[in-house]
Structure formats: structure tokens, C-alpha cells
C-alpha positions in Angstrom: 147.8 163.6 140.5 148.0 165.3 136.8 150.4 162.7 135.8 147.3 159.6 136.9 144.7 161.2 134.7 147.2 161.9 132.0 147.3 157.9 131.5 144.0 156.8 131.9 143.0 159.2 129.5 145.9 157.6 127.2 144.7 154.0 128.0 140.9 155.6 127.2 142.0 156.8 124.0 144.8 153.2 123.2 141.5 151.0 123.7 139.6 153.1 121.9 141.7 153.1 119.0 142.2 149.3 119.1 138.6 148.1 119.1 137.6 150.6 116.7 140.6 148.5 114.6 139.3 145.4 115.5 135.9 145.6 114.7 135.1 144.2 111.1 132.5 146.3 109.1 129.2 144.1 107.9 128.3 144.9 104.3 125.0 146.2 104.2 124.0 144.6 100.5 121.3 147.9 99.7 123.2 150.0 97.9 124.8 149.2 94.6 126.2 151.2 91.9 127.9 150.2 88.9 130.7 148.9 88.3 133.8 150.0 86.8 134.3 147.1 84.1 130.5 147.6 82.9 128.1 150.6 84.7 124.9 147.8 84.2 126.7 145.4 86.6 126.0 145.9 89.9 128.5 145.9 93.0 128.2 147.3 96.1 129.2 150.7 97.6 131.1 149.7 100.3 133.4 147.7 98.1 136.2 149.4 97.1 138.3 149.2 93.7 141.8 148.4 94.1 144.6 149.3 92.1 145.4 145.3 91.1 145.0 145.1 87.4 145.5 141.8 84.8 148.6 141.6 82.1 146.1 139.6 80.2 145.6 141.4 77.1 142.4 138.5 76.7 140.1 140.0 79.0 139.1 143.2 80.9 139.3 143.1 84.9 138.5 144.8 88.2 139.3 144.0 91.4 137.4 145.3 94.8 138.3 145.1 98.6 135.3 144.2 100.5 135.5 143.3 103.8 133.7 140.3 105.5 133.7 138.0 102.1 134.6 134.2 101.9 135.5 132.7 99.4 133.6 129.4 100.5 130.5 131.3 100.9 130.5 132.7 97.5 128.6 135.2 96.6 126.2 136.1 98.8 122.5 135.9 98.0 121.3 139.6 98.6 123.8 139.8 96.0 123.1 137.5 94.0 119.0 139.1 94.2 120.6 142.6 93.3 122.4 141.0 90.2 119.6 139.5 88.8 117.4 142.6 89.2 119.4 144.5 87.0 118.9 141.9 84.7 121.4 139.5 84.4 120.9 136.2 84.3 123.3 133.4 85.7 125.3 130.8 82.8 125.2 128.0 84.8 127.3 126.5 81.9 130.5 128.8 82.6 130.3 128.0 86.6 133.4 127.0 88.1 135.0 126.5 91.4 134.3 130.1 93.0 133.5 131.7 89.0 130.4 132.7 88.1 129.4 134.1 85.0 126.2 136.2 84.3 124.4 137.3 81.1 122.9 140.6 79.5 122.1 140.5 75.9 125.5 139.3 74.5 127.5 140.5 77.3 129.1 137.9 80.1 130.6 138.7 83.3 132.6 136.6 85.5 132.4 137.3 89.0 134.9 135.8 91.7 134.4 135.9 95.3 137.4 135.0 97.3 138.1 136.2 101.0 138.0 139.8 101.8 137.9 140.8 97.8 135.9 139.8 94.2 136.8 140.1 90.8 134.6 140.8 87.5 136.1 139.9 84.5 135.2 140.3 81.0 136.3 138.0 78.5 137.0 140.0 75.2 134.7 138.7 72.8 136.6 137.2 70.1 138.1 134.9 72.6 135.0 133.8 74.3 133.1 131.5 72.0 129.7 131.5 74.2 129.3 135.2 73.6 130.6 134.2 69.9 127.5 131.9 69.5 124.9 134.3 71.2 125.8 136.7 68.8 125.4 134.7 65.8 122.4 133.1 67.1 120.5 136.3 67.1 
């Protein structure tokens, strides 16, 4: 009889374990801190920042897991919202494919959404000739 309740409470525990694997976290989108590339750029708690890091001695980059992205969604709009509120403002110029690029004063970032992660990316600014031209125009 001890060995009957011994497995169900193993199967308990098994399923359990694998639903609690199988459900996929939602991202809340209401808490934001910055980021690690630029502390006046939002991204969200949840997201995490990986270890994956760019040879390219051109720009600065960060990547972050975050769960429950698609890339052909892009970036989602209570993002987007939270991005402009801490004052950015979108290039529409510098859009491409999944790459956006925001502006603050004479700093761009480019953000990348693709599935289950996003990238920010700083071009250094002797190699990126729309910050070169902001700067000069002011």
C-alpha cells in the first residue's frame, strides 16, 4: 500500500515539475530600469543580460534574454510608450528590417527585437555620421 502512494506522490510531483517548465512567463512591460549600454535607455526588468558580446571594435552592444518576444512583432508598444517617456525619440531615417534606432540629445541607440531576445547597440560616434551631423549642427 506504501509503495501506491509513494508513486502518485512522484507522478504529483513529475507533472508538477513539467507544467511549471512548460508554462511561458508573460512580460509585464511596468517596470523598467536602465540599461547596461546607457542607464537613460530603458529595458525591462524581467529581461535578462546575457553573456553574448560583439568583436566589433565599431560599436558598443548588449544582449538580453527575454522571453515571449518575436521578432515579427517587433517591439512591442508598451515598450515602445516607456522608450519615449524617457525621452527618446524614434530616427525613422535609421529603421531597418527589425532595427530601430532612437534619439537623446546626440546619442542613438539601436534596438533589435528578434525571438526570445533584443539587442541595443551603440554606434561609436566617429563612425556614425548621423550623430556626426547632430553634433555639428548644434
Amino acid at each position: 500500500m506504501q509503495r501506491r502512494e509513494c508513486w502518485g506522490c512522484f507522478i504529483l510531483i513529475m507533472l508538477l515539475i513539467f507544467l511549471a517548465g512548460c508554462s511561458q512567463h508573460e512580460t509585464s512591460w511596468t517596470s523598467f530600469e536602465g540599461s547596461a549600454i546607457d542607464k537613460g535607455f530603458p529595458v525591462p526588468k524581467e529581461a535578462n543580460k546575457t553573456d553574448h558580446t560583439s568583436n566589433n571594435p565599431k560599436m558598443d552592444y548588449v544582449r538580453y534574454s527575454l522571453n515571449g518576444l518575436k521578432e515579427m512583432n517587433g517591439i512591442p508598444d508598451a515598450y515602445l510608450k516607456e522608450i519615449q517617456t524617457w525621452g527618446w525619440t524614434e530616427h525613422e531615417s535609421e529603421r531597418m528590417g527589425n532595427m530601430r534606432a532612437f534619439q537623446k540629445g546626440t546619442q542613438m541607440i539601436h534596438i533589435a527585437v528578434y525571438d526570445n531576445y533584443f539587442t541595443l547597440m551603440i554606434v561609436k560616434e566617429d563612425e556614425n555620421p548621423a550623430v556626426k551631423g547632430i553634433s555639428k549642427s548644434k
